[in-house]
DRENPA-3360 file (N, C-alpha, C; in nm, 2 decimals, always signed):
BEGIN
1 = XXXXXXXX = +4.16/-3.17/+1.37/+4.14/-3.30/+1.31/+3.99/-3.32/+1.28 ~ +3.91/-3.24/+1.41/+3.73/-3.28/+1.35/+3.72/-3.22/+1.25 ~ +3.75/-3.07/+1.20/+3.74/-3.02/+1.07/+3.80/-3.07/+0.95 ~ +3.94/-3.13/+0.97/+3.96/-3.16/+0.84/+3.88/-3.37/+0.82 ~ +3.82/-3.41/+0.91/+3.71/-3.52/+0.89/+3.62/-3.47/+0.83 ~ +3.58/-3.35/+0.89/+3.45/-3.28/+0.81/+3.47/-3.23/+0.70 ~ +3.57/-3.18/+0.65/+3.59/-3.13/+0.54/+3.60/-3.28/+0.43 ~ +3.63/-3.35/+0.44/+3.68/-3.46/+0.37/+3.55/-3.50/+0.30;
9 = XXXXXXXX = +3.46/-3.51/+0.43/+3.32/-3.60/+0.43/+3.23/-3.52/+0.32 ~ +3.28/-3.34/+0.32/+3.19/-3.26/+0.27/+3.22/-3.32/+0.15 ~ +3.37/-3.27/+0.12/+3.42/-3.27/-0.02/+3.43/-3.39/-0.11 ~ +3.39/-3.54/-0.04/+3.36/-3.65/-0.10/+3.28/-3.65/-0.12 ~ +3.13/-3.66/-0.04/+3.00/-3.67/-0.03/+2.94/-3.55/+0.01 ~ +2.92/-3.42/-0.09/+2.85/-3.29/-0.07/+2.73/-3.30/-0.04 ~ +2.64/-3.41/-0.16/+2.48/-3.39/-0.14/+2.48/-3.50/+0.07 ~ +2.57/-3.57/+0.07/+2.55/-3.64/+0.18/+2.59/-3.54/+0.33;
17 = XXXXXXXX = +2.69/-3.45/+0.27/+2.67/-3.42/+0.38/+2.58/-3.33/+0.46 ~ +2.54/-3.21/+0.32/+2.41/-3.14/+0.34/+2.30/-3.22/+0.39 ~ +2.26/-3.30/+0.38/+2.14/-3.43/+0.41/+2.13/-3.42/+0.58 ~ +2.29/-3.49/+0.57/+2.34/-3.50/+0.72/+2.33/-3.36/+0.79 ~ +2.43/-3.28/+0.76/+2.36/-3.16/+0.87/+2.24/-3.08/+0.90 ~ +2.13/-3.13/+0.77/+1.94/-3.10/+0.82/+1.93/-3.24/+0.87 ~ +1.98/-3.33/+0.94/+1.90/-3.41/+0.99/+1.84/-3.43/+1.09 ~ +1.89/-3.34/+1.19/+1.82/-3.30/+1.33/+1.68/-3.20/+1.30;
25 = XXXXXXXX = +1.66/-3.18/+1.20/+1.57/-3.09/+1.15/+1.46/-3.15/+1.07 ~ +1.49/-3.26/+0.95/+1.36/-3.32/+0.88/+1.42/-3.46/+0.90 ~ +1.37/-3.51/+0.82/+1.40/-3.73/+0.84/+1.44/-3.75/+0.69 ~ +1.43/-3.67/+0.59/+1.50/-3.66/+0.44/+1.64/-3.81/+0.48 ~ +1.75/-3.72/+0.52/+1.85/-3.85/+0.54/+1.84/-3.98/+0.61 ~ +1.70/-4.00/+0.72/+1.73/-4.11/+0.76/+1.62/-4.22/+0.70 ~ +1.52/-4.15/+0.60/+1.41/-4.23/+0.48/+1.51/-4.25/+0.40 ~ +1.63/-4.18/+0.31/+1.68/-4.22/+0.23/+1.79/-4.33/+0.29;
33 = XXXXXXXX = +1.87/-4.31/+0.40/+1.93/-4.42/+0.44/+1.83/-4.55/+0.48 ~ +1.74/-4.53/+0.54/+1.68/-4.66/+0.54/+1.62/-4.74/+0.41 ~ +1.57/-4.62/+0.31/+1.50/-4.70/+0.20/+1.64/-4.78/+0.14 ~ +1.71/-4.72/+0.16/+1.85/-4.82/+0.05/+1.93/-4.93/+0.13 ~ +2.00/-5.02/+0.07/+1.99/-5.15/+0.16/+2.14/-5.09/+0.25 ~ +2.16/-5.12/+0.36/+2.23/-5.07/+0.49/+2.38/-5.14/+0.48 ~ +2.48/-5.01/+0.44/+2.60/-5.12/+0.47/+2.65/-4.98/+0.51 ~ +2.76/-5.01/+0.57/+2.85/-4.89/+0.64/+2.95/-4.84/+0.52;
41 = XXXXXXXX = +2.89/-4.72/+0.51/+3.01/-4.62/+0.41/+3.10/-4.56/+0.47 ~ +3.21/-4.49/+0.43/+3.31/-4.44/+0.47/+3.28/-4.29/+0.56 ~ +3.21/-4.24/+0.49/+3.15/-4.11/+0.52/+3.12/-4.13/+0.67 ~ +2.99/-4.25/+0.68/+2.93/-4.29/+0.83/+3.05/-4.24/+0.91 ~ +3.15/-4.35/+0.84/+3.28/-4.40/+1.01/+3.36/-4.25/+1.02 ~ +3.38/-4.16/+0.90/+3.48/-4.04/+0.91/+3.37/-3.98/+1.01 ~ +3.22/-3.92/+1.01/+3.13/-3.86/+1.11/+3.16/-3.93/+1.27 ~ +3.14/-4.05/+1.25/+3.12/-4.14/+1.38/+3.28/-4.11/+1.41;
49 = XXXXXXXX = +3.38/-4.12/+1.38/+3.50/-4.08/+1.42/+3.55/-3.92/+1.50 ~ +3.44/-3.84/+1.40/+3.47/-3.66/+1.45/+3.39/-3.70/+1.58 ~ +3.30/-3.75/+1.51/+3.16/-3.71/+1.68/+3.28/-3.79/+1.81 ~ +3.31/-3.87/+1.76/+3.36/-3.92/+1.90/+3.48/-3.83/+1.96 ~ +3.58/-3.74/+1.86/+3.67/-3.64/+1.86/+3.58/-3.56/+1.94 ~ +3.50/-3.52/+1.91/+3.44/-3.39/+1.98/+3.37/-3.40/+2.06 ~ +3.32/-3.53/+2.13/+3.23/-3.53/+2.26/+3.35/-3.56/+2.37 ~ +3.44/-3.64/+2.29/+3.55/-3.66/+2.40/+3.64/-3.52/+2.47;
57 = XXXXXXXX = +3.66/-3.40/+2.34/+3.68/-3.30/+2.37/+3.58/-3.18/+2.49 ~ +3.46/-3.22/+2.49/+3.41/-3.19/+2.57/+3.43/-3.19/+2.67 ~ +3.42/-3.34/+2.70/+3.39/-3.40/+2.82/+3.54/-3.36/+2.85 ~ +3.63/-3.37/+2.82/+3.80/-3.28/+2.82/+3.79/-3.18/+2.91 ~ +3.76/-3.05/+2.85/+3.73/-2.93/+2.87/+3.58/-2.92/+3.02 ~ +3.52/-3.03/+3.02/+3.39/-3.00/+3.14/+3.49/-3.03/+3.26 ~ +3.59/-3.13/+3.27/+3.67/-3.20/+3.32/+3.79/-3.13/+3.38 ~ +3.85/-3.06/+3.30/+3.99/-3.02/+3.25/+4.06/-2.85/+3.24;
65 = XXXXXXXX = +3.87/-2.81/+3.23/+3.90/-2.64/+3.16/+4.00/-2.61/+3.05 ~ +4.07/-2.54/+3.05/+4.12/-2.49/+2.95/+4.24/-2.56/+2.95 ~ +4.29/-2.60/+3.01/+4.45/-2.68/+3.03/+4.49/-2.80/+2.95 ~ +4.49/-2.84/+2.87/+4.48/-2.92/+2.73/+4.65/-3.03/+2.77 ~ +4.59/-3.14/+2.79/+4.66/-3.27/+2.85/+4.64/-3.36/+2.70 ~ +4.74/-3.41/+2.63/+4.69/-3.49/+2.53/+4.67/-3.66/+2.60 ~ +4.73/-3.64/+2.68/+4.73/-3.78/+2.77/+4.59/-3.80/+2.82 ~ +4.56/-3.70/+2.89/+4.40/-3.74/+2.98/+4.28/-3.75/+2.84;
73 = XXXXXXXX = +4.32/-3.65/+2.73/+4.23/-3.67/+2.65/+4.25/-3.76/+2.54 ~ +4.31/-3.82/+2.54/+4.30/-3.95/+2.47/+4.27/-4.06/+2.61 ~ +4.28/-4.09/+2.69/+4.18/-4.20/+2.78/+4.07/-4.16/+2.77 ~ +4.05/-4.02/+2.78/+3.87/-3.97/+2.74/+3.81/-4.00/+2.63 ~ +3.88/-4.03/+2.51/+3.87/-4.07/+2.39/+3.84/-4.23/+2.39 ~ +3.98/-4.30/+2.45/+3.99/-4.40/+2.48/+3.84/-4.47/+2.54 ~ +3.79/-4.41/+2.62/+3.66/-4.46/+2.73/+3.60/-4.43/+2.66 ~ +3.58/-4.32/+2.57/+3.43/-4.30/+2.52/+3.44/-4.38/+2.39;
81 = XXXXXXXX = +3.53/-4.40/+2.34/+3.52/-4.49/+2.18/+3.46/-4.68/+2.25 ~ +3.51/-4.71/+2.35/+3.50/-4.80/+2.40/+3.35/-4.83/+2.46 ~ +3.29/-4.73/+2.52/+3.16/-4.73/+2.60/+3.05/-4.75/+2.46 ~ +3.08/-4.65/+2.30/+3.02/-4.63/+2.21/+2.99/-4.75/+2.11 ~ +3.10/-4.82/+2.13/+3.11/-4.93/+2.03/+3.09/-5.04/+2.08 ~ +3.06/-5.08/+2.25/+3.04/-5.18/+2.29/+2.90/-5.19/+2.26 ~ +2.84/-5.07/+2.30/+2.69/-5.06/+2.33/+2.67/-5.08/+2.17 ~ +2.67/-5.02/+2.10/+2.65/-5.05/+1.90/+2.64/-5.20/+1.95;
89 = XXXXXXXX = +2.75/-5.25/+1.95/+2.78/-5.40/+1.93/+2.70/-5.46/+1.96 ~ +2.66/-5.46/+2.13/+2.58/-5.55/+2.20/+2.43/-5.51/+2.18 ~ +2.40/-5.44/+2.12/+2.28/-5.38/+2.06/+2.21/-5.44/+1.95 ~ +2.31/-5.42/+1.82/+2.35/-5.56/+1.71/+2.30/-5.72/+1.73 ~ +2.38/-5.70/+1.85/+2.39/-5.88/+1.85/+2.24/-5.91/+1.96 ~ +2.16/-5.81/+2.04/+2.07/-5.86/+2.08/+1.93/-5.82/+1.96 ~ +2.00/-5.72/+1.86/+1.88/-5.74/+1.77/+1.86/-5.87/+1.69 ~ +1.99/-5.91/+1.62/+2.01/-6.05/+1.60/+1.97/-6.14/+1.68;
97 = XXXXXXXX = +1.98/-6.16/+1.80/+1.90/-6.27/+1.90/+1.76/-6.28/+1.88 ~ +1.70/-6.14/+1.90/+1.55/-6.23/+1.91/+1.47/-6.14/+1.76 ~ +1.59/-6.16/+1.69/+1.56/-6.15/+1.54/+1.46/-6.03/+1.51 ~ +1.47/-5.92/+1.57/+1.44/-5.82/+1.50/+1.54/-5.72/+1.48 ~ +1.64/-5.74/+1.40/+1.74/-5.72/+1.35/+1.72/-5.58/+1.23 ~ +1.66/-5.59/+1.17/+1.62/-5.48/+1.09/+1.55/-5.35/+1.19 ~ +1.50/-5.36/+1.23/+1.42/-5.28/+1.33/+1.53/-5.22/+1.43 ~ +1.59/-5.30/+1.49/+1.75/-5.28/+1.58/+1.81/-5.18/+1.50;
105 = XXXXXXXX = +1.86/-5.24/+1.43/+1.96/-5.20/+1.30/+1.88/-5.02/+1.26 ~ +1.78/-4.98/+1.20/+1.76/-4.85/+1.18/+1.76/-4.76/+1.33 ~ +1.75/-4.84/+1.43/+1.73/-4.72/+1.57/+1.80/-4.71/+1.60 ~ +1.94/-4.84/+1.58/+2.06/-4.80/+1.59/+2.12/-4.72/+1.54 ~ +2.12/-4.70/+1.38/+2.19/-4.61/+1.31/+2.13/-4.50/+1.32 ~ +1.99/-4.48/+1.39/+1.96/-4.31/+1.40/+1.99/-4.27/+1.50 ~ +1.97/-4.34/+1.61/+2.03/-4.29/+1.76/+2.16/-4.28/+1.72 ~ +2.26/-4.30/+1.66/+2.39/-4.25/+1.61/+2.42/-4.18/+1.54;
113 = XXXXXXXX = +2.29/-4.15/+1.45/+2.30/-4.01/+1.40/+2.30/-3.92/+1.42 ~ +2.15/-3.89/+1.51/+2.14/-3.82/+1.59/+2.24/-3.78/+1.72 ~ +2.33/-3.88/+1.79/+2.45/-3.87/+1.84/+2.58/-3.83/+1.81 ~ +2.59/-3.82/+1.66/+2.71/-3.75/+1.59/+2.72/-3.65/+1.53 ~ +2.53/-3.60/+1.52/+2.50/-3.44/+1.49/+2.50/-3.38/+1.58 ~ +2.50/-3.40/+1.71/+2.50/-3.29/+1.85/+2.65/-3.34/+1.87 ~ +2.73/-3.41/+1.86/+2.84/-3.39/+1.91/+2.92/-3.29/+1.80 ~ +2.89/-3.32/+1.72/+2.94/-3.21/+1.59/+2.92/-3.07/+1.55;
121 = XXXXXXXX = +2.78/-3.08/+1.59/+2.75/-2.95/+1.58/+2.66/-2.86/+1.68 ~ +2.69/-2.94/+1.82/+2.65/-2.89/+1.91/+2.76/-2.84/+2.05 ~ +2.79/-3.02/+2.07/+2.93/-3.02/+2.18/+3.01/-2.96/+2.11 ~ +3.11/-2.95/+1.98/+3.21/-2.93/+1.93/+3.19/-2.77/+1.94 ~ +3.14/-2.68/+1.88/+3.14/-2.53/+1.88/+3.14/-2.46/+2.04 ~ +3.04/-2.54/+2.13/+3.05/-2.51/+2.22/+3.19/-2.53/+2.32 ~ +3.23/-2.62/+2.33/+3.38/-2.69/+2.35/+3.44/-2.59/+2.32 ~ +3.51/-2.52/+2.18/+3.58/-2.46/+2.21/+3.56/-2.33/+2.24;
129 = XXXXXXXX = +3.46/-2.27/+2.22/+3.42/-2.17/+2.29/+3.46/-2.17/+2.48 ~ +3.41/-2.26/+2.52/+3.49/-2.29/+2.67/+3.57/-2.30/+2.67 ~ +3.69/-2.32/+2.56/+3.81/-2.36/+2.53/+3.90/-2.23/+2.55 ~ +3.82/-2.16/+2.46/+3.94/-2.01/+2.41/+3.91/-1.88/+2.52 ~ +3.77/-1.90/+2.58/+3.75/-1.83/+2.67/+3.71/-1.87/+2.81 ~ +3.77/-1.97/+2.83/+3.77/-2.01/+2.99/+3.70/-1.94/+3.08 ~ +3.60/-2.04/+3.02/+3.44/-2.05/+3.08/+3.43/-2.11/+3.19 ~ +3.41/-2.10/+3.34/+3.38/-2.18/+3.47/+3.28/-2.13/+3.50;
137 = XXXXXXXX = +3.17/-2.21/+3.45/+3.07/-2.20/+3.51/+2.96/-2.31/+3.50 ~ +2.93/-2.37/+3.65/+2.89/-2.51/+3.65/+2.74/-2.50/+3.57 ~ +2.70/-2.43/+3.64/+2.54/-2.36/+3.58/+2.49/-2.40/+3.43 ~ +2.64/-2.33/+3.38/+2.61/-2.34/+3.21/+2.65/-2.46/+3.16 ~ +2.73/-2.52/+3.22/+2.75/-2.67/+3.21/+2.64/-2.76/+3.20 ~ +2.60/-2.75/+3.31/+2.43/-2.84/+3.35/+2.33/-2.79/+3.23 ~ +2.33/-2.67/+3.22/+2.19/-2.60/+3.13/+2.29/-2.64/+2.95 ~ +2.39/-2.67/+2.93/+2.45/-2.72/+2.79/+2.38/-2.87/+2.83;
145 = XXXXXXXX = +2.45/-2.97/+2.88/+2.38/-3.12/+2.93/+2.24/-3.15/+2.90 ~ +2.17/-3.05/+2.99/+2.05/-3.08/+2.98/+1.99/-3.05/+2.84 ~ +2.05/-2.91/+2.76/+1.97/-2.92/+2.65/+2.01/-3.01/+2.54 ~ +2.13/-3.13/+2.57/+2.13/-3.20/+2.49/+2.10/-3.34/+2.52 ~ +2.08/-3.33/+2.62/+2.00/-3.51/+2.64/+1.83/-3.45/+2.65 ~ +1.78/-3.37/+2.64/+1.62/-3.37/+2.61/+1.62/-3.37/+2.45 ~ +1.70/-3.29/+2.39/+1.72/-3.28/+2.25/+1.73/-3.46/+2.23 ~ +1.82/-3.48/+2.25/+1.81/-3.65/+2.21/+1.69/-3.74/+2.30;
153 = XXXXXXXX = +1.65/-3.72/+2.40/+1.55/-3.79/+2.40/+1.46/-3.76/+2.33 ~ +1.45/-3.60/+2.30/+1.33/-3.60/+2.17/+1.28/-3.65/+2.03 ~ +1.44/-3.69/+1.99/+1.45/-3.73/+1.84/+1.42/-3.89/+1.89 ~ +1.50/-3.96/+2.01/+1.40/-4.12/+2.04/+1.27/-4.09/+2.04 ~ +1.19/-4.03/+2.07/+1.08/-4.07/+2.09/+1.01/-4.02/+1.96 ~ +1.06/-3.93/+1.91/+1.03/-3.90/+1.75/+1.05/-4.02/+1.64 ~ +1.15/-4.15/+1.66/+1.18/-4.25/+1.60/+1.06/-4.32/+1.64 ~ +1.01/-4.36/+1.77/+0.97/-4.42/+1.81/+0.81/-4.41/+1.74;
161 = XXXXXXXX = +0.77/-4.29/+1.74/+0.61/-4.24/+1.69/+0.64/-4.28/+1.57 ~ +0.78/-4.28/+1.49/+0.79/-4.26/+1.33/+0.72/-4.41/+1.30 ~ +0.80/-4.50/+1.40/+0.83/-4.67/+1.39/+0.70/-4.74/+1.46 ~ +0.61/-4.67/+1.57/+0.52/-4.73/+1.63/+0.44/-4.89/+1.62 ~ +0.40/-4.89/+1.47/+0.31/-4.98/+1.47/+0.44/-5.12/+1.47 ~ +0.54/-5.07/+1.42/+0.65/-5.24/+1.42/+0.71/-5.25/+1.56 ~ +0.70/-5.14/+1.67/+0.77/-5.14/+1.78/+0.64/-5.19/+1.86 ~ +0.49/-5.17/+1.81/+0.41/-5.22/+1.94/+0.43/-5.38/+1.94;
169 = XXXXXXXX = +0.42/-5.43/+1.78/+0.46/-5.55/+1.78/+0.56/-5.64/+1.90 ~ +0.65/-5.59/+1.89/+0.75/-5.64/+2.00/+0.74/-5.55/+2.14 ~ +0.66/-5.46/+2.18/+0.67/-5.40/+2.29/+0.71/-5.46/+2.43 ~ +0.72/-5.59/+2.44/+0.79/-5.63/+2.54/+0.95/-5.62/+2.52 ~ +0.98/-5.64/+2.41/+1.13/-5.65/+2.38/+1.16/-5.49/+2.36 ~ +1.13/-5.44/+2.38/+1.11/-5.29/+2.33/+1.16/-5.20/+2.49 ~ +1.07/-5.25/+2.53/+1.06/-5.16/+2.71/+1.19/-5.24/+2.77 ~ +1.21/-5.37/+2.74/+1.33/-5.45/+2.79/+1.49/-5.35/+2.76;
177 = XXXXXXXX = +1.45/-5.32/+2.61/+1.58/-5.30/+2.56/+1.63/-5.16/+2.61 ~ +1.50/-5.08/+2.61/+1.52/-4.94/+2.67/+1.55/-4.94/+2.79 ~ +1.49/-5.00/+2.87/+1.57/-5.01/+3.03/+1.71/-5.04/+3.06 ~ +1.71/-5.16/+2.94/+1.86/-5.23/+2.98/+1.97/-5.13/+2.88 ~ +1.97/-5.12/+2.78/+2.07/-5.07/+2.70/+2.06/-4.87/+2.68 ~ +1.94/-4.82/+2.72/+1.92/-4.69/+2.73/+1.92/-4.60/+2.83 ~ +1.91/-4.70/+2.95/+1.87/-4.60/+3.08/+2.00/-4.68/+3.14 ~ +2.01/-4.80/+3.18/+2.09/-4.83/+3.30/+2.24/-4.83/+3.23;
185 = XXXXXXXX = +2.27/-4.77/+3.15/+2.42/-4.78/+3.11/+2.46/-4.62/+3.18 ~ +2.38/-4.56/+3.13/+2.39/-4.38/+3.18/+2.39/-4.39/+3.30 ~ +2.29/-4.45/+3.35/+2.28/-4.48/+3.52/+2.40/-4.50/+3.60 ~ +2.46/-4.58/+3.54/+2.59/-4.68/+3.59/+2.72/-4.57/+3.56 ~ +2.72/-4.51/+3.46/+2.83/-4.42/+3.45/+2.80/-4.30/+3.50 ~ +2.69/-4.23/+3.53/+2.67/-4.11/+3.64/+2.70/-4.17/+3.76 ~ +2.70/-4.29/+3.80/+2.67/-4.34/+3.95/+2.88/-4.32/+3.94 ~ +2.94/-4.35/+3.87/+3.10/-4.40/+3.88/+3.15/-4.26/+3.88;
193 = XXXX = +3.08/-4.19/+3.77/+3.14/-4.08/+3.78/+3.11/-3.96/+3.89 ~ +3.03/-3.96/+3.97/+2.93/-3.90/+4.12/+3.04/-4.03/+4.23 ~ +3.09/-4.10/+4.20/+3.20/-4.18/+4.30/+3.32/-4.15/+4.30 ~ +3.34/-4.08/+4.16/+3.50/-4.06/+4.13/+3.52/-3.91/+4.18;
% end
């Protein structure tokens, strides 16, 4: 199902999807998505759909190993579309509050780009590689993890140099937002899942 999303996305939107898969690489797709005025295309929601297909699959397989439950991996689906969309949401509605809304609005849609190009073409290849060759090994687990949350903290903080002079502006609402919506959600779900 992630490939034939991806196939769809290619074969609709070719020049978009090439864009999209150098985007972890140059900012081409996220100057052209920002310079044009921001409404959600189809393409977006088919990517944001795979990426969530294939980090769920992951987390499946980190969980699960090779043993393929469609039940446990749709509540994994289930939780992670839910964790993904709240945080969007509540993200949204606090850029709307203290009305830097625009500014919200592009960090949101790159931190989700950046989020649906490592699940796609990072977690996903890898996945099934642990998949078909039943891989147990915690080691390589932690050292896959780690190289993709430093990978994504890199590209935030890459946003962040990109955006500087409009983010010092609000730097109190800035350091607020990052503690509360960037650090303590992760916090809270390693803490549940280190309980379970």
């Amino acid at each position: 199902m992630i490939l034939v999303l991806l196939i769809v996305v290619k074969w609709n939107k070719d020049n978009y999807f090439f864009f999209f898969l150098n985007s972890l690489f140059t900012s081409v797709f996220y100057s052209k998505k920002f310079a044009e005025k921001r409404r959600i295309e189809i393409s977006e929601v088919l990517l944001f759909i795979a990426s969530l297909l294939s980090i769920s699959f992951f987390i499946f397989i980190i969980i699960h190993g090779d043993n393929f439950e469609i039940l446990t991996y749709l509540q994994i689906l289930f939780l992670t579309t839910i964790i993904l969309l709240s945080k969007y949401l509540i993200e949204k509605i606090i850029g709307d509050l203290f009305q830097v809304d625009q500014l919200i609005g592009k960090y949101v849609f790159y931190k989700q780009g950046v989020l649906s190009w490592l699940g796609l073409f990072f977690l996903f290849p890898i996945a099934l590689i642990f998949y078909f060759n039943t891989i147990d090994n915690q080691i390589l687990f932690q050292v896959i993890i780690g190289v993709l949350v430093l990978t994504y903290v890199i590209k935030l903080f890459a946003f962040v140099a990109l955006y500087q002079k409009h983010i010092l502006s609000y730097w109190f609402y800035f350091i607020l937002y990052i503690c509360t919506f960037e650090i303590a959600p992760y916090l809270i779900l390693f803490k549940v899942v280190k309980i379970n």
